[in-house]
Rosetta silent file (secondary structure, phi, psi, omega in degrees, C-alpha in Angstrom):
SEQUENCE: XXXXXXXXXXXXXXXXXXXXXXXXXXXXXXXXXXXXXXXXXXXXXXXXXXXXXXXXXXXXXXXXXXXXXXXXXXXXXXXXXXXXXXXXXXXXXXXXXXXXXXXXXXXXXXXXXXXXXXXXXXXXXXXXXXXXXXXXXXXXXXXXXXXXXXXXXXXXXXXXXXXXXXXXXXXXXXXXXXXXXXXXXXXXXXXXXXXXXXXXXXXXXXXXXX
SCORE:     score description
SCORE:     0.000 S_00000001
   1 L     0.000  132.819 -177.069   -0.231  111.010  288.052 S_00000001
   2 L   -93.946  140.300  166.827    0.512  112.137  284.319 S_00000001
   3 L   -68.877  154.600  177.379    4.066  113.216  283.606 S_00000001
   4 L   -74.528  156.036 -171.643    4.879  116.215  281.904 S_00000001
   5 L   -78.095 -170.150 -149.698    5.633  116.041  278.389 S_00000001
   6 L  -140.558  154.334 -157.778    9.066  116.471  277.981 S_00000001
   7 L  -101.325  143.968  156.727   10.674  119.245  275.568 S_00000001
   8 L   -18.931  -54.348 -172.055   13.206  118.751  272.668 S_00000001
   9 L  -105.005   20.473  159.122   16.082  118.971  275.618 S_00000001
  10 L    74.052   27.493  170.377   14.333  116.540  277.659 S_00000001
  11 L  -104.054  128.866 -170.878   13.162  119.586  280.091 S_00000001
  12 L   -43.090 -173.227 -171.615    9.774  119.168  281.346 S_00000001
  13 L  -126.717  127.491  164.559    7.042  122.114  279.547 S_00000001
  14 L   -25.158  145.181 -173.949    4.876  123.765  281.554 S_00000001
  15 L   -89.694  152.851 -152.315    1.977  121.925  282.048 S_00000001
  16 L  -100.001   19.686  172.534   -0.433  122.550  279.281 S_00000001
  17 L  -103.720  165.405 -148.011   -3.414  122.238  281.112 S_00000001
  18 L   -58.341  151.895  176.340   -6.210  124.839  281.778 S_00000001
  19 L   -62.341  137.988  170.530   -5.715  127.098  284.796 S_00000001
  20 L   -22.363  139.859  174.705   -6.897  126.398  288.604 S_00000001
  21 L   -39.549  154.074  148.091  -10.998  127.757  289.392 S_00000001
  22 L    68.741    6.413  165.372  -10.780  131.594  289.763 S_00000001
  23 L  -159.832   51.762  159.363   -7.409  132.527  288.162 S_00000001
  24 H   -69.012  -42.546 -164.942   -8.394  132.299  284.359 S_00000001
  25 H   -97.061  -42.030  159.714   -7.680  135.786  283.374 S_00000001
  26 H   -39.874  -55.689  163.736   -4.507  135.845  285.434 S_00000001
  27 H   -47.049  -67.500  142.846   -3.201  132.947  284.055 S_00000001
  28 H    10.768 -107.847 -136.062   -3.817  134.120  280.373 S_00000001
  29 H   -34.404  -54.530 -173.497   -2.537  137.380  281.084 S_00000001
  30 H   -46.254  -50.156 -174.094    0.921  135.889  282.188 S_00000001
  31 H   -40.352  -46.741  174.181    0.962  133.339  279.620 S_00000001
  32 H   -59.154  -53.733  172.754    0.224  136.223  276.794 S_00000001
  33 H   -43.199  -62.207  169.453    3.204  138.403  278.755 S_00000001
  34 H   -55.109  -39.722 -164.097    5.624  135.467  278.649 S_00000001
  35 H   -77.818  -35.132  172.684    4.571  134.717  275.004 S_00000001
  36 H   -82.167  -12.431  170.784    5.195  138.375  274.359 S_00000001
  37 H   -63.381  -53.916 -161.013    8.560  138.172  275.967 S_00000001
  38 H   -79.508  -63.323 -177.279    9.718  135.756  273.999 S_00000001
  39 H   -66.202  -12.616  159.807    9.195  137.110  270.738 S_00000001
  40 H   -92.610    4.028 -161.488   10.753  140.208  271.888 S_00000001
  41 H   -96.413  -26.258 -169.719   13.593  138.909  273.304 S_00000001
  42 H   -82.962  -45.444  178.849   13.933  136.654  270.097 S_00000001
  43 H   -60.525  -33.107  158.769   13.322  139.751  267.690 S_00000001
  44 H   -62.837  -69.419 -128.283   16.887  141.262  269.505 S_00000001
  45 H   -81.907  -17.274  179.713   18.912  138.471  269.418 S_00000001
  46 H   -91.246  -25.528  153.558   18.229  137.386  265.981 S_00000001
  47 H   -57.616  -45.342 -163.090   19.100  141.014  264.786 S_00000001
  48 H   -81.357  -44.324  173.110   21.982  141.409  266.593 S_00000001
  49 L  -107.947 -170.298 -156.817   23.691  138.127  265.967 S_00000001
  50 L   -91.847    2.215 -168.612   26.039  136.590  263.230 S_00000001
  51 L  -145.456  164.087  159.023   24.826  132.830  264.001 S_00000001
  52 L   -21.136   86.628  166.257   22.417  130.820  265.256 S_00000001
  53 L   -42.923   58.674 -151.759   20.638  131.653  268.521 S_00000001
  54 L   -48.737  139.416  171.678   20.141  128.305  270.911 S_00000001
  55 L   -66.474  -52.917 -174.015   16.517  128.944  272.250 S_00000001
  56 H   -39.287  -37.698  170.251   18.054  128.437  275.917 S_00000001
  57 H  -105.879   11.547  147.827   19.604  131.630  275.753 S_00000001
  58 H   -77.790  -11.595  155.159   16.481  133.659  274.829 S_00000001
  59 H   -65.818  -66.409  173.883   14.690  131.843  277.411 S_00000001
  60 H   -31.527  -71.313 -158.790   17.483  133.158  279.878 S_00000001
  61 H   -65.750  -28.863 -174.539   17.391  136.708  278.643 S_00000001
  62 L   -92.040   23.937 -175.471   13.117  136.739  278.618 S_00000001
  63 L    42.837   43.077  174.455   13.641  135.198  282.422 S_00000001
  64 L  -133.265  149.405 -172.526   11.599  132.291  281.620 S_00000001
  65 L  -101.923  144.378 -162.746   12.286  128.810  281.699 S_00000001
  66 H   -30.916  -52.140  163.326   13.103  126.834  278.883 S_00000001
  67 H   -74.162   14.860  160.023   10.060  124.622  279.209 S_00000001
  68 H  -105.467  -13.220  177.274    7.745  127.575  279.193 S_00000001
  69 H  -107.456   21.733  167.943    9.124  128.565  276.144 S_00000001
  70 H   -77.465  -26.545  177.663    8.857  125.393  274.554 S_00000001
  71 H   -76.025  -79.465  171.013    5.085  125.678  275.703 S_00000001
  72 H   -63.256  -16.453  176.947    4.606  128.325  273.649 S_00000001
  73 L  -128.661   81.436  177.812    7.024  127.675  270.684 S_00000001
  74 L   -50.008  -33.617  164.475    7.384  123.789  270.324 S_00000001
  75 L  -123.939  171.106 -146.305    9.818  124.340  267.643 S_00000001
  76 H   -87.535   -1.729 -178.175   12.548  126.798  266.876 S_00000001
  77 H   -83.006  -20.765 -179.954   10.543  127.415  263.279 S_00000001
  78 H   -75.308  -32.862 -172.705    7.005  128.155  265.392 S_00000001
  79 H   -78.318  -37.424  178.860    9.288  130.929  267.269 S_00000001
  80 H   -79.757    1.980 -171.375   11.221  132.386  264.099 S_00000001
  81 H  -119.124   -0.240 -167.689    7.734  132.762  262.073 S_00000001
  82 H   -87.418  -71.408 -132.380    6.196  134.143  265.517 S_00000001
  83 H   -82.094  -84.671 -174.063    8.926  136.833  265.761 S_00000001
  84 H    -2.266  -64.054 -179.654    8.614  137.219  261.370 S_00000001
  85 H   -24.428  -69.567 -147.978    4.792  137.890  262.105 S_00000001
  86 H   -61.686  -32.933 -171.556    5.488  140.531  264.493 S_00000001
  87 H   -80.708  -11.705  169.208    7.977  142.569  262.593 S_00000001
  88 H   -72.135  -59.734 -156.384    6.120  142.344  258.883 S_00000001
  89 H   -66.456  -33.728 -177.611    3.388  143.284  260.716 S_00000001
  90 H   -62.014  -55.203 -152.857    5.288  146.450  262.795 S_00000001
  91 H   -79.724  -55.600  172.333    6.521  147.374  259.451 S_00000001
  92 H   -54.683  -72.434 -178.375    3.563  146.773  257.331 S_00000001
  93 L   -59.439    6.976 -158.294    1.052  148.337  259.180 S_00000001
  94 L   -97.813  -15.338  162.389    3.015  151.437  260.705 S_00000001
  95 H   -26.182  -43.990 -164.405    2.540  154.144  257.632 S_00000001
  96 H   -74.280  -54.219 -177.706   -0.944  155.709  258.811 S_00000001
  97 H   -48.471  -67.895 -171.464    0.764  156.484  262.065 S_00000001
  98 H   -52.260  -57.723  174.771    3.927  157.945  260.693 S_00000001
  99 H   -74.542    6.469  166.565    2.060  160.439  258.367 S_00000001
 100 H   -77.323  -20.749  -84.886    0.082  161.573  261.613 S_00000001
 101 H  -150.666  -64.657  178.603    3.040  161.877  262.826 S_00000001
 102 L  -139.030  160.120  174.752    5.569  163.779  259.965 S_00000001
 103 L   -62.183  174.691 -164.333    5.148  165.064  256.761 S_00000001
 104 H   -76.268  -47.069  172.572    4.976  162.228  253.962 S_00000001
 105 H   -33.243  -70.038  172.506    8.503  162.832  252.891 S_00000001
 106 H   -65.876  -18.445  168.438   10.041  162.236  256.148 S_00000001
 107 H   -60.872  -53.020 -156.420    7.270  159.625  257.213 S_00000001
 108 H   -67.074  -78.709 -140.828    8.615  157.494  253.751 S_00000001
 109 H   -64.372  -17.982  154.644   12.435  157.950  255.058 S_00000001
 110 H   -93.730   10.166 -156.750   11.335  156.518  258.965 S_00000001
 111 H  -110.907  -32.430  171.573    9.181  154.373  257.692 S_00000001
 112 H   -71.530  -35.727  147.829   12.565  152.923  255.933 S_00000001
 113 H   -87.124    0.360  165.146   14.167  152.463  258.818 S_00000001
 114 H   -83.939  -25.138  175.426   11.944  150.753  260.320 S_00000001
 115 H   -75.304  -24.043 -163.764   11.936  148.170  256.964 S_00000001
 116 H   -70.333  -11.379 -149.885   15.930  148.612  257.423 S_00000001
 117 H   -96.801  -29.859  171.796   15.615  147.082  260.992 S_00000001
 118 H   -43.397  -78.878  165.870   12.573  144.340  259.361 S_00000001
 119 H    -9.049  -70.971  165.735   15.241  143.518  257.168 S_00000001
 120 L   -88.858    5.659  169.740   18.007  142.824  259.439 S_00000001
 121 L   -81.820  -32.780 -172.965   15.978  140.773  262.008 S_00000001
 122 H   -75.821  -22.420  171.003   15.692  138.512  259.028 S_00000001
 123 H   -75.246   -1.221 -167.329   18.984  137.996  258.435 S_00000001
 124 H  -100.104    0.294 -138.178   19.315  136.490  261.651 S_00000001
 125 L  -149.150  -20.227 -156.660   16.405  134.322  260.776 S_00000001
 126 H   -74.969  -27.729 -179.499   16.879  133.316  256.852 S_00000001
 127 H   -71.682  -70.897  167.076   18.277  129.829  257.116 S_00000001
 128 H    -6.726  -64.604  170.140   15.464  128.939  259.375 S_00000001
 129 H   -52.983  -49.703  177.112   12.909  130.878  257.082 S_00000001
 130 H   -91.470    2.053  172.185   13.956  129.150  253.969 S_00000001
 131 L  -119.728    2.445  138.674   14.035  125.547  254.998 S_00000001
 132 L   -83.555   -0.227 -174.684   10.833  126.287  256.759 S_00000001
 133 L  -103.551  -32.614 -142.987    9.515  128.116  253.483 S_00000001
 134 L  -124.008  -14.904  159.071   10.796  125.319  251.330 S_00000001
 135 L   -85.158  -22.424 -178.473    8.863  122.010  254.004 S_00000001
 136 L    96.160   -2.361  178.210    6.209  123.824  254.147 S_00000001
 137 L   -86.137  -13.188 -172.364    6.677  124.101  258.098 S_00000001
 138 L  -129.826  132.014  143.270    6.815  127.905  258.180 S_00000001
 139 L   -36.019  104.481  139.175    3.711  129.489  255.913 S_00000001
 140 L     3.036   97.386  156.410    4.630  131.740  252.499 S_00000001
 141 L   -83.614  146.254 -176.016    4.212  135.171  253.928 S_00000001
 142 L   -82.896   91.971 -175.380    2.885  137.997  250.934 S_00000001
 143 H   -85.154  -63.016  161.909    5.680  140.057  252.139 S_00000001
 144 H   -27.438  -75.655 -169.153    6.814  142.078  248.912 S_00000001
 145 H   -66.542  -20.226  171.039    2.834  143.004  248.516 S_00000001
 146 H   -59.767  -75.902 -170.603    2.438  144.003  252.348 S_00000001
 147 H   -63.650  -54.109  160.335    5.131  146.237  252.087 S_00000001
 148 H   -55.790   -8.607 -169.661    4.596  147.625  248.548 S_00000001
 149 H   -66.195  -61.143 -166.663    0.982  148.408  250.121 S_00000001
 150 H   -49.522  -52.723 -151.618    2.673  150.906  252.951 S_00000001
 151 H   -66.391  -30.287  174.574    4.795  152.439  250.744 S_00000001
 152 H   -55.059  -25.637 -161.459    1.520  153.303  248.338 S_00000001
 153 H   -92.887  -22.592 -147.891   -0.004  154.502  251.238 S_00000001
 154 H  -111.320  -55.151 -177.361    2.899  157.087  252.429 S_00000001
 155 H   -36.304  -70.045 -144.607    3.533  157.640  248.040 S_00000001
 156 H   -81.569  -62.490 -173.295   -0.091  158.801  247.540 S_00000001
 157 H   -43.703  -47.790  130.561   -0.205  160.923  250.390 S_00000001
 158 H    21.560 -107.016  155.448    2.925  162.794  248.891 S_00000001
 159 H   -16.677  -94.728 -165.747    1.415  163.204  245.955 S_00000001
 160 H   -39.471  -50.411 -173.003   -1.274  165.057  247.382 S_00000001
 161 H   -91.200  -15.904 -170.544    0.967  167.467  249.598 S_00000001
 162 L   105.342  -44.536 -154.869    4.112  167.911  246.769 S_00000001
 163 L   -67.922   -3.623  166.111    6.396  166.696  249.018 S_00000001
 164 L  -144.509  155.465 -164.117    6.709  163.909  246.825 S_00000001
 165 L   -40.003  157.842  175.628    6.537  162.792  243.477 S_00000001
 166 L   -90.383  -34.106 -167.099    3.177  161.925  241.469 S_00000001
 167 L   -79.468    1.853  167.947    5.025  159.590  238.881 S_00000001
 168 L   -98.679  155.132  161.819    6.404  156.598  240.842 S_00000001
 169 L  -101.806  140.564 -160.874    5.256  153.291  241.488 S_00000001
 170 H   -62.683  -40.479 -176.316    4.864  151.772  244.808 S_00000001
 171 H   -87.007   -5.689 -171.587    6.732  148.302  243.479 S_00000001
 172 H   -94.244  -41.415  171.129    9.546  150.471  241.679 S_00000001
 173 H   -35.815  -67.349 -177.847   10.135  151.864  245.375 S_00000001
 174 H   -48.233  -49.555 -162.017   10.150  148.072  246.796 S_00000001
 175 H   -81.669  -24.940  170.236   12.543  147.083  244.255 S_00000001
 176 H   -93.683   -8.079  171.556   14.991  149.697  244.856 S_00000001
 177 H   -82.752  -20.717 -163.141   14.952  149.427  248.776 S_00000001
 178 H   -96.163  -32.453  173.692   15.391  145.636  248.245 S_00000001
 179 H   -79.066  -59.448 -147.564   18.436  146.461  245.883 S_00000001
 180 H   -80.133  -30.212  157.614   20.026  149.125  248.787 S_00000001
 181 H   -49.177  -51.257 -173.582   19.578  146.057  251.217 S_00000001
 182 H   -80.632  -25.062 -172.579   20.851  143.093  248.969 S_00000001
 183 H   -72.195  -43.854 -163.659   23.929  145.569  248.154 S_00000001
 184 L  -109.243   68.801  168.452   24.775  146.413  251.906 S_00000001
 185 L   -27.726  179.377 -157.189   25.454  142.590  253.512 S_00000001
 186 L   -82.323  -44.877  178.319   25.718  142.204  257.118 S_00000001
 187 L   -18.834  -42.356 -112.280   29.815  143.342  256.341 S_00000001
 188 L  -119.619  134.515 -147.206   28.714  146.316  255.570 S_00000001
 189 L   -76.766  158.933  173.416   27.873  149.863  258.453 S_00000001
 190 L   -81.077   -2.949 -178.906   24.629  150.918  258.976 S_00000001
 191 L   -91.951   -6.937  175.065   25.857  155.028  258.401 S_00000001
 192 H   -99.721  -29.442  154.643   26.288  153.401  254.226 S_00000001
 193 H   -65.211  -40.951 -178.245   22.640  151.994  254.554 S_00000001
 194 H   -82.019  -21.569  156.494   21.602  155.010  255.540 S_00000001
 195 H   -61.415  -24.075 -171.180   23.161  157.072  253.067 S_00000001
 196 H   -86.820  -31.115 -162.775   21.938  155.018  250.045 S_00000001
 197 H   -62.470  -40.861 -159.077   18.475  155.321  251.859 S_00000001
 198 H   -72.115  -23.949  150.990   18.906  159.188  252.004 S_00000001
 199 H   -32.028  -44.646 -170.887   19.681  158.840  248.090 S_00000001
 200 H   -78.184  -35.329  176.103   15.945  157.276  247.520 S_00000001
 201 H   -57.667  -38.227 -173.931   14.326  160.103  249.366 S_00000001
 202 H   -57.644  -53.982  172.801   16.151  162.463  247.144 S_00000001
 203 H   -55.205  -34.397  177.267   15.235  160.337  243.954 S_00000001
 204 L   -95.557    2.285  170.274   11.473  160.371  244.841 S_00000001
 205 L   -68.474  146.927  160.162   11.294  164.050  245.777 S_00000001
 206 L   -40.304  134.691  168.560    9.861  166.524  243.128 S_00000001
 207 L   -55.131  166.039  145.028   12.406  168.065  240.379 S_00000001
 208 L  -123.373  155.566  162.784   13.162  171.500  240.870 S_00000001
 209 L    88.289  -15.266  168.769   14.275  173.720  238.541 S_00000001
 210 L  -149.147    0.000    0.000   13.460  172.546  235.415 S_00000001
């Protein structure tokens, strides 16, 4: 009989082979559930705290055992570039939605707090990120150009309605939300991020008045 492989903390893994006749699409489904657990469970805890997370206790909190989530994330660098994915992606992609949603002006300013929130999942994440950025173990994400994309997309619409300026660039944007970020460290309350944010909205709004 083959033993299970055995995990980083010497706990067996789930076993990785294909599911029993007749309960393919169940099996999946869980697996995909569990898989989705985990990166949301990871995507808190790496926001919220000031240190390292041990994978054991996001396994606790997604109610799964250790060796399933070892099954899906062999290492803690496959799980921090998992949970990276999902929130560049959350962030990147959520503009079209937003202006269905609100006018472009206020679609730019929720669409910032959703990069504020990108942002601070990352801090929880950056040691990880950069020695998995710098082996070559975590892929170069185009992050900067994802995210200058959205804001062009919420910028032009704007345009088009007034509610915001014609005359900015999409990367001038990036560079000053990336400055309102690097200024306000994890020290520092989220009612002073959001004030400098409500500054940028101001700054990209049409003159009046003159």
């Amino acid at each position: 009989m083959t033993t299970p492989e055995a995990t980083p903390t010497g706990v067996p893994a789930d076993p990785p082979a294909g599911p029993p006749p007749g309960t393919d699409r169940p099996v999946r489904a869980d697996a995909r559930r569990n898989r989705e657990k985990l990166v949301a469970v990871a995507r808190a805890a790496f926001t919220a705290a000031d240190d390292t997370v041990p994978l054991e206790v996001i396994a606790r909190q997604a109610a799964v055992g250790i060796g399933t989530l070892y099954r899906h994330f062999p290492t803690r660098e496959a799980l921090v570039e998992a949970v990276y994915a999902a929130e560049l992606d959350d962030v990147a992609t959520s503009a079209p939605a937003l202006l269905d949603a609100y006018p472009p002006d206020v679609a730019l300013r929720v669409w910032m707090d959703r990069y504020a929130a990108f942002v601070a999942a990352k801090r929880g994440m950056l040691e990880t990120l950069r020695t998995g950025w710098a082996s070559g173990r975590i892929a170069t994400p185009t992050t900067r150009e994802r995210i200058t994309a959205a804001i062009a997309t919420i910028l032009e619409r704007g345009a088009g309605t007034g509610a915001l300026r014609a005359d900015i660039d999409a990367d001038d944007v990036t560079a000053m939300l990336l400055g309102v970020f690097l200024a306000t460290g994890t020290g520092d309350t989220a009612h002073r991020t959001d004030r400098l944010l409500d500054l940028v909205i101001d700054a990209l709004r049409p003159r009046t008045g003159r």
